[in-house]
LOLOLUM-532660 format. One line per 2 residues: for each residue x, y, z negated of N, C-alpha, C. Coordinates in Angstrom, 2 decimals, padded with zeros to 5 digits. Layout:
N
X:Y:Z:X:Y:Z:X:Y:Z ~ ...
END
This chain:
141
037.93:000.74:-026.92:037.39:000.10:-025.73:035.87:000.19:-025.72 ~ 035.47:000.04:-026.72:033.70:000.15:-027.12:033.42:001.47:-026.34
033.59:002.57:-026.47:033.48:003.94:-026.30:033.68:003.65:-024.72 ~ 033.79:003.14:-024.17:034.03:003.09:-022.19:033.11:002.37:-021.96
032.33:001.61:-022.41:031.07:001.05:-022.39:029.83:001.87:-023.12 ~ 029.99:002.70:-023.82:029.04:003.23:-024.46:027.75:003.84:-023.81
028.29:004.69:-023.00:026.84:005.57:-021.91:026.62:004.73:-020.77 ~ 027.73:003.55:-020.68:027.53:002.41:-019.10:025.77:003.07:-018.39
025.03:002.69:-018.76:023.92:002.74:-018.50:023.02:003.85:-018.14 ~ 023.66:004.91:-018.74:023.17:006.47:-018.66:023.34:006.90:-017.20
022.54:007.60:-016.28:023.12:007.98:-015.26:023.06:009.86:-015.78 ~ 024.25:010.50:-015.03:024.13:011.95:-015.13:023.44:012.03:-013.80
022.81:013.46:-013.45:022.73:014.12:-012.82:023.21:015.37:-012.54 ~ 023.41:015.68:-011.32:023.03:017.30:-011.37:022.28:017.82:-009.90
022.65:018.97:-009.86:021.45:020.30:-009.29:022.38:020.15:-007.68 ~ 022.13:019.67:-006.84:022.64:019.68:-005.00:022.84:021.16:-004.41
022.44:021.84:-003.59:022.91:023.10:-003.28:021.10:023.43:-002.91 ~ 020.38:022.22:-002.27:018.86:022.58:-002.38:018.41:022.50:-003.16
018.84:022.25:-004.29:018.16:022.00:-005.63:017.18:020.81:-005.94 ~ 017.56:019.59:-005.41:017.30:018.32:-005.60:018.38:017.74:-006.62
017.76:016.76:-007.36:018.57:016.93:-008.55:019.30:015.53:-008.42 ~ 020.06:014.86:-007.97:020.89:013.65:-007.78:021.87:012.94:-008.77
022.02:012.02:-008.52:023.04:011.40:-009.69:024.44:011.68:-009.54 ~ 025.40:012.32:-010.68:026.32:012.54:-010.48:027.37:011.34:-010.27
028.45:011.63:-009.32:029.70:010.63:-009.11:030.86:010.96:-009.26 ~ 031.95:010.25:-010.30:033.19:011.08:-010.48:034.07:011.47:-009.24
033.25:010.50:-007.77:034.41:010.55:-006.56:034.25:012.01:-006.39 ~ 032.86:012.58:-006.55:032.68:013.52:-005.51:033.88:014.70:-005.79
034.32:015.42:-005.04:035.85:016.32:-005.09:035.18:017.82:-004.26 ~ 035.56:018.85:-004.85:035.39:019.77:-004.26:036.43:020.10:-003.13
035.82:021.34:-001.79:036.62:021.21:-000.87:037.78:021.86:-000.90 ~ 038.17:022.38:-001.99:039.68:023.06:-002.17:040.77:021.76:-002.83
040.43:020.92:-003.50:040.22:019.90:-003.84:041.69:018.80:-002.84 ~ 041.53:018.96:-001.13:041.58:018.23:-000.51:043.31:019.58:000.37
042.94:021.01:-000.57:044.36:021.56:000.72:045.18:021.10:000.25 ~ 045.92:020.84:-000.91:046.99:021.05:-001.14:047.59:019.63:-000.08
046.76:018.68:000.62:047.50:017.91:001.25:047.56:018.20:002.62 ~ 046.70:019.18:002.68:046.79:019.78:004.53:047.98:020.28:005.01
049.13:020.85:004.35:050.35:020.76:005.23:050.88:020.06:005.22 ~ 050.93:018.75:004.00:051.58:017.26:004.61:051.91:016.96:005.48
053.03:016.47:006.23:053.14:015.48:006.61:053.42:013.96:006.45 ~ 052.84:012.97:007.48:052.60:011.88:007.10:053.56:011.03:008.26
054.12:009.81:007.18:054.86:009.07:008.76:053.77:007.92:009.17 ~ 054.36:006.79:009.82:053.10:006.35:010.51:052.57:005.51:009.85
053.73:004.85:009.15:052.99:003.74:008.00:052.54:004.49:007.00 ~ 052.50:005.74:006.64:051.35:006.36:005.50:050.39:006.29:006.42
049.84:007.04:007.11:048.77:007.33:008.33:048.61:006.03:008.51 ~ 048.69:005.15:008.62:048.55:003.43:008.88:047.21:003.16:007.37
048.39:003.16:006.56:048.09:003.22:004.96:046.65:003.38:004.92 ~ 046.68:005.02:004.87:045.52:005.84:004.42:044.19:004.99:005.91
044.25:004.87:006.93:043.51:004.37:007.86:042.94:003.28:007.61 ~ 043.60:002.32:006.90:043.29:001.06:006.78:042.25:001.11:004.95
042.72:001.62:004.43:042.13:001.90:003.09:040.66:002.85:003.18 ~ 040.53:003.55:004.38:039.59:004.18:004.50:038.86:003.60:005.01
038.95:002.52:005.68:038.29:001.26:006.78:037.58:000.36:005.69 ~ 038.80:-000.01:004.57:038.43:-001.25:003.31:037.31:-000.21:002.55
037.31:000.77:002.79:036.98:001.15:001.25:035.20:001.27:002.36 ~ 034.84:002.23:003.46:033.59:002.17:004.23:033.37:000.68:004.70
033.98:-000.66:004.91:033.42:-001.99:004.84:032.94:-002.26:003.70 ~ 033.54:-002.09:002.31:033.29:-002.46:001.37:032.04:-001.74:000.82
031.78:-000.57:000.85:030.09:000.26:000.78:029.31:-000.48:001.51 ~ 029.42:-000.76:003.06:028.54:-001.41:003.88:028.09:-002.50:003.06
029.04:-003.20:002.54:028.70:-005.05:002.05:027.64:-004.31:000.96 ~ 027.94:-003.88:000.19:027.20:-003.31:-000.86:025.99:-002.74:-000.93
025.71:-002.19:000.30:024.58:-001.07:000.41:023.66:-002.43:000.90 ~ 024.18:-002.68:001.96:023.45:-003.80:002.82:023.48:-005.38:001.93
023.70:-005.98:000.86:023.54:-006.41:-000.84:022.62:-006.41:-001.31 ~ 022.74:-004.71:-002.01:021.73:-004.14:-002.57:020.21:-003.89:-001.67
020.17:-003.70:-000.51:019.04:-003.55:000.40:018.46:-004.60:000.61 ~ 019.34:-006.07:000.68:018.49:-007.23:000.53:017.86:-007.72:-000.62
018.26:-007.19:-001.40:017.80:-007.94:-002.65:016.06:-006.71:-002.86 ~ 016.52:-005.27:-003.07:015.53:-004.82:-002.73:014.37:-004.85:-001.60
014.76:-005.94:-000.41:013.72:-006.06:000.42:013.06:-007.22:-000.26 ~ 013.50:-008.17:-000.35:013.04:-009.22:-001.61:012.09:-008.94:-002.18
012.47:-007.65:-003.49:011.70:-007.57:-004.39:010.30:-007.03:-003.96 ~ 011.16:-006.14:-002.47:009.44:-005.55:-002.04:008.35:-006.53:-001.37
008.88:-007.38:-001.04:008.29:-008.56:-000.35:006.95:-009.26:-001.12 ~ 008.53:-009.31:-002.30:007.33:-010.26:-003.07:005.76:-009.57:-003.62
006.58:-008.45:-003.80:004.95:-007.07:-004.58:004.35:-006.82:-003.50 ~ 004.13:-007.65:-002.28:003.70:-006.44:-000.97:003.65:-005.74:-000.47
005.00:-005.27:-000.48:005.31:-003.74:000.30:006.31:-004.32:001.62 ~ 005.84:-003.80:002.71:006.50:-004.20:003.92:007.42:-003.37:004.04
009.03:-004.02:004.05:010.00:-002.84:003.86:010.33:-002.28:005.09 ~ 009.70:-003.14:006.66:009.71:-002.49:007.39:009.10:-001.40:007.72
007.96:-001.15:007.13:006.95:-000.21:007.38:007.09:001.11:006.12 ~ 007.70:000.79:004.83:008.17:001.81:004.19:009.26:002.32:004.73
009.94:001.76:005.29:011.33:003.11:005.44:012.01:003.39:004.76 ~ 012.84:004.38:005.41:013.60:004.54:003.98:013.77:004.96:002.70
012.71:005.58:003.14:012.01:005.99:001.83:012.16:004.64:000.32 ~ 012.04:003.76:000.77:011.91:002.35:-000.08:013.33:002.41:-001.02
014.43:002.74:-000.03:016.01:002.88:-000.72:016.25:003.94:-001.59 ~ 015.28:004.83:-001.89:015.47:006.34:-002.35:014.89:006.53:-003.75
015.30:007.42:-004.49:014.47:007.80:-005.14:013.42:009.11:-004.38 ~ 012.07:009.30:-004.51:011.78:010.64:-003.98:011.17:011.14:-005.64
011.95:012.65:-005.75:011.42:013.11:-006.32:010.35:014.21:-006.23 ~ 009.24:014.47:-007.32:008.58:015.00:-007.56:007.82:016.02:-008.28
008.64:017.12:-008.71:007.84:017.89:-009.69:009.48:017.79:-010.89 ~ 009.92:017.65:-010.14:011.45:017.08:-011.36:011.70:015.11:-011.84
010.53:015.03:-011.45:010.19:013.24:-011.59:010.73:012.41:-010.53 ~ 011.13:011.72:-010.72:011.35:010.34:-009.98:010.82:009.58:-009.25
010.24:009.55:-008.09:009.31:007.82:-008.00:009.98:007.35:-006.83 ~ 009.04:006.07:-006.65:009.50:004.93:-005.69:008.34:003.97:-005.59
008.24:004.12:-004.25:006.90:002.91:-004.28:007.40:001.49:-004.51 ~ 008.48:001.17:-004.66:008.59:000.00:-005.61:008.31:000.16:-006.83
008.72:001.12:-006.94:008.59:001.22:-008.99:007.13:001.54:-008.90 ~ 006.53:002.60:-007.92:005.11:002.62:-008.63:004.29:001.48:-008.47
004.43:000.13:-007.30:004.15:-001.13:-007.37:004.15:-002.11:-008.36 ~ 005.27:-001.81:-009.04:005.58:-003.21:-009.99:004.58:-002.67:-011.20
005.02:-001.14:-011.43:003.70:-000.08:-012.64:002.53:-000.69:-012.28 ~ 001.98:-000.55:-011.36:000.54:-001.13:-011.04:000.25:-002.39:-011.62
001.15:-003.20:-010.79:001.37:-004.55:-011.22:001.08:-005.12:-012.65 ~ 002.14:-004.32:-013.53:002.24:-004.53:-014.32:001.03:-003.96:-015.24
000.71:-002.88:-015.25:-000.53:-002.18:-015.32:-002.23:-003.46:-015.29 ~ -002.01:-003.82:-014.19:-003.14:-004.81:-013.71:-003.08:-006.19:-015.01
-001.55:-006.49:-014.92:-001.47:-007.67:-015.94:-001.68:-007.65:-017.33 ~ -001.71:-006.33:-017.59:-001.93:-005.89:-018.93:-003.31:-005.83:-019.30
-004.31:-005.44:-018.11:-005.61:-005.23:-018.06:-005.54:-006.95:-018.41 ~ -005.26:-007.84:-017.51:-005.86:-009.25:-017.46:-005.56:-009.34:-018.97
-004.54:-009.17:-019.64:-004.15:-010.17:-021.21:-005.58:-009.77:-021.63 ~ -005.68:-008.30:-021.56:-006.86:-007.75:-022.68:-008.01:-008.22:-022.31
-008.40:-008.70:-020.83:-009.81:-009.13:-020.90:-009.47:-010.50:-021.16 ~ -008.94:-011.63:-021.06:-009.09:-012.48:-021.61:-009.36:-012.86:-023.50
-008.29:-011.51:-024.09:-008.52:-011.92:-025.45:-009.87:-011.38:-025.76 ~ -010.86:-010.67:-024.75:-011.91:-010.01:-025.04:-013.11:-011.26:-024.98
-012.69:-012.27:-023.65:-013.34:-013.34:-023.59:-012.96:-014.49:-024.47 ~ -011.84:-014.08:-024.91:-011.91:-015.12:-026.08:-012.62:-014.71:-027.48
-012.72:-013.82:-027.75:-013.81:-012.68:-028.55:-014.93:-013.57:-028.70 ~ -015.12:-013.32:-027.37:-016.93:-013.35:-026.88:-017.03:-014.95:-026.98
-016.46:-015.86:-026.04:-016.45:-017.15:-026.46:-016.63:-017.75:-028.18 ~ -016.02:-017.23:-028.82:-015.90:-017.51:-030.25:-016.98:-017.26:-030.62
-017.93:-015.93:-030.53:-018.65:-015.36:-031.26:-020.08:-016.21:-030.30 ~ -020.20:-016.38:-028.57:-021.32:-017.08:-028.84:-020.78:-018.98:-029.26
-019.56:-019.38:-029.89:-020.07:-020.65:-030.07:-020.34:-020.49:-031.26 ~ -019.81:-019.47:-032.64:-020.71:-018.93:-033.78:-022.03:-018.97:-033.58
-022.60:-018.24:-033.02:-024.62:-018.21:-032.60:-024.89:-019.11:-032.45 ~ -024.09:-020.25:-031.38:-024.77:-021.59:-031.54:-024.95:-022.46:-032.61
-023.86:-022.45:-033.43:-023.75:-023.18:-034.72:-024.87:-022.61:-035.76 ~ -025.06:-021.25:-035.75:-026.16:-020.64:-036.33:-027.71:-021.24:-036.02
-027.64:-020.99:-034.30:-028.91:-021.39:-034.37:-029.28:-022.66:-034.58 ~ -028.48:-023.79:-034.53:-028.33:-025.26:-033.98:-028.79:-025.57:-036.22
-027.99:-024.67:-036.54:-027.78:-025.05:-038.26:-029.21:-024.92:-039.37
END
């Protein structure tokens, strides 16, 4: 059971037909894939069946996509990115050069980037604080 959890986290990719490189999905099926059911026939409660499952299964993406899009408008909110004014771009990865980005992700980098600057100048002013209340004690002594 361990081993079905093991790569959870890994995403594959591969190569699209433009050569954008996307995350792979076990649904995706090639189109030969789909004859062997083209001379089927179907009675009405299969055709019922398959209609209604194809309905559950595109509601159930919607809830999901539109989920996931709120929570990501959220996050852009809070970093200042107007998700109306990014587009869709905001939902995407765009890649670059073989790279990845996202102006969320390069937001929070900044972000995070910026906060890292602040730790270091403070322990720099705590440096400096220390060292002139040293001089004072020097000169005062």
């Amino acid at each position: 059971m361990s081993e079905l959890f093991e790569n959870l986290t890994k995403t594959e990719y591969v190569i699209d037909q433009s050569g954008i490189k996307i995350p792979h999905s076990d649904f995706d099926r090639p189109t030969d894939y789909y004859d062997k059911l083209r001379d089927k026939t179907y009675t009405g409660d299969e055709y019922v069946s398959m209609c209604a499952f194809k309905d559950k299964s595109t509601a159930l993406y919607d809830k999901r996509w539109k989920s996931a899009k709120a929570v990501i408008d959220l996050i852009a909110s809070e970093i200042d990115i107007d998700p109306e004014k990014c587009g869709l771009n905001l939902y995407a990865l765009d890649q670059r050069c073989g790279e990845f980005e996202s102006p969320l992700v390069n937001k929070i980098r900044e972000w995070f980037d910026k906060s890292g600057e602040k730790v270091k100048l403070k322990k720099r002013i705590s440096e400096l604080e220390a060292q002139i209340n040293m001089l004072q004690t020097l000169l005062k002594g």
